[in-house]
C-alpha beads as a LAMMPS data file, in Angstrom:
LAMMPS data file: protein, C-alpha beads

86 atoms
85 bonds

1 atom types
1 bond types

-500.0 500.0 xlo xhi
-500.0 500.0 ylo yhi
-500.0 500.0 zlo zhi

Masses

1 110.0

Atoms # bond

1 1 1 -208.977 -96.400 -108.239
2 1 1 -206.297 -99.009 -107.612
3 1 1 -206.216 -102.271 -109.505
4 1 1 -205.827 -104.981 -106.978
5 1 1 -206.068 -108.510 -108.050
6 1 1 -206.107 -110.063 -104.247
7 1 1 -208.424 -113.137 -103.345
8 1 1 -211.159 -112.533 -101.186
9 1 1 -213.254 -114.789 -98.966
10 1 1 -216.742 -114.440 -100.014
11 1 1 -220.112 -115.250 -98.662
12 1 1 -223.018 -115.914 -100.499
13 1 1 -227.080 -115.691 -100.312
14 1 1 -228.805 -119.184 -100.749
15 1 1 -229.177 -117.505 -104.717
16 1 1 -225.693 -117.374 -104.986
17 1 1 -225.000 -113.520 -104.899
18 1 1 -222.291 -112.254 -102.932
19 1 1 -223.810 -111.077 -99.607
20 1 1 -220.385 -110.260 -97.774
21 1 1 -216.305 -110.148 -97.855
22 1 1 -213.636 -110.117 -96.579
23 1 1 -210.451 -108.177 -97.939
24 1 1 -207.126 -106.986 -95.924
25 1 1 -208.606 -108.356 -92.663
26 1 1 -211.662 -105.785 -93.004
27 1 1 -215.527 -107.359 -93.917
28 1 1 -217.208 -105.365 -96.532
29 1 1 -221.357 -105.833 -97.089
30 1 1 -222.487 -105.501 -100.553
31 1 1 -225.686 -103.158 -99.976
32 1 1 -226.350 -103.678 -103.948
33 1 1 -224.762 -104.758 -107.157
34 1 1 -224.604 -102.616 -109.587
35 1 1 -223.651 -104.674 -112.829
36 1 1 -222.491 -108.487 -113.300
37 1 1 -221.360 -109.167 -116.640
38 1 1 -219.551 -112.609 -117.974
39 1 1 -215.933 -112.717 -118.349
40 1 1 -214.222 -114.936 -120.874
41 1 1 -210.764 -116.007 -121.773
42 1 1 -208.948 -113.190 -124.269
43 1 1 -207.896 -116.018 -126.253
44 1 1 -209.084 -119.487 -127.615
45 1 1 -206.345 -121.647 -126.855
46 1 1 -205.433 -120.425 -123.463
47 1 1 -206.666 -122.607 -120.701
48 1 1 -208.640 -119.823 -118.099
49 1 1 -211.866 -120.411 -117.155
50 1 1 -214.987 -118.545 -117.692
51 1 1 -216.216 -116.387 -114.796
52 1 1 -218.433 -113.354 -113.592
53 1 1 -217.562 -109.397 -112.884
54 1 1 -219.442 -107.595 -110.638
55 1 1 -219.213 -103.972 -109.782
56 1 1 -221.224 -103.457 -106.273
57 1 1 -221.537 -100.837 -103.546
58 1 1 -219.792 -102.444 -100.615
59 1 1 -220.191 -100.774 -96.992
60 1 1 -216.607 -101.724 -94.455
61 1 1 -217.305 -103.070 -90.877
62 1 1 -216.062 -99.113 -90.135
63 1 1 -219.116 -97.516 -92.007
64 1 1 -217.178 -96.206 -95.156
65 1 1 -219.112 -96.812 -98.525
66 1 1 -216.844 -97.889 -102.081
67 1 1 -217.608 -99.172 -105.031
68 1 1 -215.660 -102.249 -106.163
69 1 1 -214.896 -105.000 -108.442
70 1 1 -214.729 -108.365 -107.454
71 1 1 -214.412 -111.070 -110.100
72 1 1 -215.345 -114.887 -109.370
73 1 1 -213.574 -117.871 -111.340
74 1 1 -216.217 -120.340 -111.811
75 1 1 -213.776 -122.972 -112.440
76 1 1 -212.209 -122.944 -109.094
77 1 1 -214.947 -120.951 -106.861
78 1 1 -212.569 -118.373 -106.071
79 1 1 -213.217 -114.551 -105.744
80 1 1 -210.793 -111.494 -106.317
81 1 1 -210.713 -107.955 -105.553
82 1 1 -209.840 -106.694 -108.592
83 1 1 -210.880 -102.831 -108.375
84 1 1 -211.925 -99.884 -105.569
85 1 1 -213.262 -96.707 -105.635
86 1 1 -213.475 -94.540 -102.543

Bonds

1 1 1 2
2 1 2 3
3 1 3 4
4 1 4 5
5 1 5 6
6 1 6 7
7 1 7 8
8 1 8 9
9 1 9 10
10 1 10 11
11 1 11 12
12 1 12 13
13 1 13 14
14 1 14 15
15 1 15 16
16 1 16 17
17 1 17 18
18 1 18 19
19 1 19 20
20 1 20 21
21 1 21 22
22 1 22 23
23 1 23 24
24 1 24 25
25 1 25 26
26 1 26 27
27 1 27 28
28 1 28 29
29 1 29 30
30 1 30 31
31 1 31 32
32 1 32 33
33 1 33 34
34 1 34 35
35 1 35 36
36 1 36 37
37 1 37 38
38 1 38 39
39 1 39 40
40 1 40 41
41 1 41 42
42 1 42 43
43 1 43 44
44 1 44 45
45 1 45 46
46 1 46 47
47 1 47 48
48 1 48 49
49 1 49 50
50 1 50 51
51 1 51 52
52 1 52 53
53 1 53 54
54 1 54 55
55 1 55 56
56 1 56 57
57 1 57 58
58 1 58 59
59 1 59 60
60 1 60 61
61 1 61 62
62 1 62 63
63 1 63 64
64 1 64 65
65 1 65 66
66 1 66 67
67 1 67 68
68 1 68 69
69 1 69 70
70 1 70 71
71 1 71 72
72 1 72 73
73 1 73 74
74 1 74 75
75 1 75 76
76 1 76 77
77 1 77 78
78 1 78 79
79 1 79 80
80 1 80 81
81 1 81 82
82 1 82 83
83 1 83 84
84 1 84 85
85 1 85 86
């Protein structure tokens, strides 16, 4: 496991769940998330905003299958890598 903390480009289904993304030049599918859970700032009085954590199983464009974290700011619409398992 390696923690990453890269921005992804993401694409979504019409209900807003991450369908596909792309990391390092590769494109990853989700097949299924596995847990989304909320994520808030550690502290009151710093300024980040709230987002979402979601551990899914991710298949690359080669056919290898990982688990990973990608976070989503909901402030800005921006996604990260944070975390994969191979």
């Amino acid at each position: 496991m390696s923690l990453l903390n890269e921005q992804i480009d993401v694409r979504s289904t019409t209900g807003g769940n991450p369908a596909q993304f792309t990391w390092r030049g590769h494109t990853f599918r989700v097949r299924r998330i596995i847990s989304d859970w909320p994520v808030r700032p550690e502290a009151r009085d710093q300024e980040t905003t709230p987002g979402h954590l979601l551990r899914v199983s991710a298949e690359s464009d080669a056919g290898e299958a990982s688990i990973v974290e990608i976070a989503k700011d909901t402030g800005s619409d921006r996604w990260t890598m944070r975390r994969q398992w191979n």
